[in-house]
C-alpha positions, 0 to 999 in steps of 0.5 A, a space after each residue: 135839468 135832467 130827470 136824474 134817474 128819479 123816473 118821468 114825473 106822473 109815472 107809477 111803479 109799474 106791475 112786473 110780472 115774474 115766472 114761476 120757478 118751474 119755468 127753469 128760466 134764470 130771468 124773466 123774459 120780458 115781451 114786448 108788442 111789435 106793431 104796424 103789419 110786422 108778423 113776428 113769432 116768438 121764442 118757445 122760451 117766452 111762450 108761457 110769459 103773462 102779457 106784454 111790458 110797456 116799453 117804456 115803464 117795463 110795466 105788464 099792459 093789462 087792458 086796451 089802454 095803450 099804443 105805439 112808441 117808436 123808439 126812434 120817434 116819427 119826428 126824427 123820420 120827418 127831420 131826416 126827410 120823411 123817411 118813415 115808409 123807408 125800409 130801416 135795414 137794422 131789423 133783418 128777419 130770415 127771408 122776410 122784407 124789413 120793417 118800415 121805421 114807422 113799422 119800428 114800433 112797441 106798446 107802451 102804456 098810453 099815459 106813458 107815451 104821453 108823458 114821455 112826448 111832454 118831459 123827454 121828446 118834445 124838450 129834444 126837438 129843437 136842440 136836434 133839429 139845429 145840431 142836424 141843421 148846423 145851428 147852435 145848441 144850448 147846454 139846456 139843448 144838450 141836456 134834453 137831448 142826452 135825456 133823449 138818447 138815453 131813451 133811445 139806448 134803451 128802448 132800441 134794445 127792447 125793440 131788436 129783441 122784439 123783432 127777432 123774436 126774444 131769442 134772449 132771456 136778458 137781465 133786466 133792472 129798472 134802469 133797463 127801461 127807459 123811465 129808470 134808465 134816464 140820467 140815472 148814469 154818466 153819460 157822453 155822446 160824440 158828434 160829426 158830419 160824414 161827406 156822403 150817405 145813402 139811407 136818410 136814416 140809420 140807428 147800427 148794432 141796435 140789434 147787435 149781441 154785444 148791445 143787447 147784453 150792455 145795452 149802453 153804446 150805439 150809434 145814430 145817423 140822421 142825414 149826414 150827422 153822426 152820434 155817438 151815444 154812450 153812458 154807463 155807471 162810473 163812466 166820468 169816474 176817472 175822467 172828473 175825479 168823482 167816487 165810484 164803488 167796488 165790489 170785493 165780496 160777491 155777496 155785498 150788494 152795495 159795494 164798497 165805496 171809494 172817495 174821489 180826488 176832485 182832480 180832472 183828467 185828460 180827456 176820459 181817463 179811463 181810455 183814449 177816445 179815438 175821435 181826434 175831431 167832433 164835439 164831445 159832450 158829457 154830464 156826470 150823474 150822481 144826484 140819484 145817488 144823493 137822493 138815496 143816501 149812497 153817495 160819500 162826499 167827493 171832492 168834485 161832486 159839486 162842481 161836476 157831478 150833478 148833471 152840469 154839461 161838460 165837452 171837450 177842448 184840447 182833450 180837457 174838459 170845460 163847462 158848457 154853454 153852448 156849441 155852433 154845430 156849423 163848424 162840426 167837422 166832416 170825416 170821409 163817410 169810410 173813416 166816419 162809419 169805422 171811427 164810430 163803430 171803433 168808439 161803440 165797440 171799445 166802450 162796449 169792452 170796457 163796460 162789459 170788463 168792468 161790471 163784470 168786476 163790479 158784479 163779482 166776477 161771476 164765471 157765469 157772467 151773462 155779458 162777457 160772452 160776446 167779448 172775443 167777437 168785440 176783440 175780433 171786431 175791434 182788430 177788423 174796424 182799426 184796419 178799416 181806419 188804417 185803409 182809410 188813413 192812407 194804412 198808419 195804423 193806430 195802436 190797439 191799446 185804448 186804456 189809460 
């Protein structure tokens, strides 16, 4: 079962190095090594920074003790057809040819490397290889590969900052890094085929305001099969009945605590996912909670807030034990690819909106300022849909 938050098994806290006040910055601005023959400059803003972080662990590299991680690893090129000297295309610089996926790559430590092969990318492997190959995949499968997406989120964002050169001075928390970042909250991710593609290989937005600030919706391409991976805290709260918090003093660091009502809703109760077809798997995630004493009692923690794996049947939830990906449904590639950016982009809003109160409503609040362009963005992608829906457009309202 997943790592629950609790951080990969023989990884140590890692040293973070943090600037001085005279350096006028509100954050630290982390950097991160691109690799494999891609000249990046940074921003003068990262200039006087100490080191490079470990991407994985978020840790200062101090010696010659580490190499590369792909954050969309080597195995996935090779499972999508030997893509990894391909041209990616999610990494564009000014002028400049885009990297290879194999050029996608950060420093990490060594020893983190190896041990996220063992407890988080060899696990996913063949769970994967049977959902791109249509074959059936276990709730076992499932919970590995959520793991792995959850990697993968992370990790993305770093690697977009890298290779743009760190333009931003980013927020981080440990569940910024993938170490922390894995299980530690609610999360989902939506599953279909597309009739036709070009590029065997696509990961979009990666590199995308919006994503960067809340890095917790994205969407993956391998060959003909979409994923849409999504999590955030308090995701499932309303969808399985589950506690949550909320913060009504901005100085209260904890919140406060509400209790759930054990009671399911229909589909993710917080919104209406718009992908009417697909499969759609979740896992609440509240153990990181009880490990710290946080979590009061909830009605519906035990059945379904402790990482079991859950999908969707007629828009209710049901345990999972295992899905045939052979009878995953196949969208036209237009309807496909506006459906999904639609999904990435109305989870994204939600998310934004409610930390945003969950942080105290700050006006100074770092990621809502990329809200209006997702409004503009949703209003442009439900058109995208219309057209391909014969012009029936869907109502912009998503909200329970």
């Amino acid at each position: 079962m997943s790592l629950g938050g609790g951080g990969v098994p023989g990884i140590e806290e890692p040293y973070i190095a943090v600037h001085s006040a005279g350096n006028d910055l509100p954050w630290v601005p982390w950097i991160f090594k691109p690799g494999g023959r891609v000249e990046v400059t940074n921003s003068p803003s990262t200039t006087r920074s100490f080191g490079h972080s470990c991407v994985l662990c978020g840790g200062v590299i101090f010696d010659d003790n580490w190499n590369y991680e792909h954050p969309l690893p080597q195995w996935v090129h090779r499972m999508a057809g030997d893509a990894g000297e391909r041209r990616s295309g999610i990494i564009r610089s000014d002028g400049a040819l885009s990297p290879t996926w194999r050029q996608l790559c950060l420093a990490s430590h060594r020893s983190c490397n190896s041990l996220f092969a063992k407890y988080i990318e060899n696990p996913a492997r063949s769970g994967l290889s049977a959902m791109v190959d249509g074959g059936v995949v276990t709730s076992t499968q499932i919970d590995a590969i959520l793991d792995w997406l959850d990697k993968v989120r992370s990790a993305s964002a770093h690697m977009a900052t890298a290779f743009t050169g760190h333009p931003n001075v980013l927020r981080y928390i440990p569940q910024s890094f993938p170490n922390r970042r894995i299980g530690a909250w609610d999360r989902a991710a939506m599953f279909f085929r597309i009739d036709k593609y070009r590029e065997p290989l696509d990961l979009w937005d990666c590199n995308h305001p919006a994503f960067l600030s809340t890095p917790s919706a994205l969407i993956l391409r391998i060959k003909n099969l979409i994923i849409v991976t999504v999590s955030n805290n308090y995701m499932l709260t309303d969808a399985f009945g589950l506690g949550g918090a909320v913060r009504l003093d901005p100085s209260d660091e904890d919140g406060e605590w509400i209790p759930g009502d054990g009671k399911y809703a229909a589909g993710f109760g917080s919104r209406r996912t718009r992908l009417g077809t697909g499969f759609v798997v979740a896992q609440a995630m509240r153990r990181a909670y009880f490990k710290q004493g946080q979590q009061i009692p909830a009605p519906a923690l035990k059945a379904n807030g402790n990482g079991h794996v859950y999908h969707l049947f007629q828009n209710r939830w049901e345990r999972t034990k295992s899905l045939d990906f052979s009878k995953l449904p196949v969208l036209s590639r237009d309807l496909g690819v506006a459906l999904a950016g639609l999904e990435v982009c109305e989870w994204l809003i939600l998310f934004k909106e409610r930390d945003h109160v969950l942080v105290g409503k700050p006006s100074n609040y770092f990621a809502a300022e990329s809200l209006s362009s997702l409004y503009v963005e949703k209003s442009l992608l439900l058109e995208a849909v219309a057209a391909s829906r014969g012009g029936l457009l869907a109502p912009f309202d998503d909200r329970n």
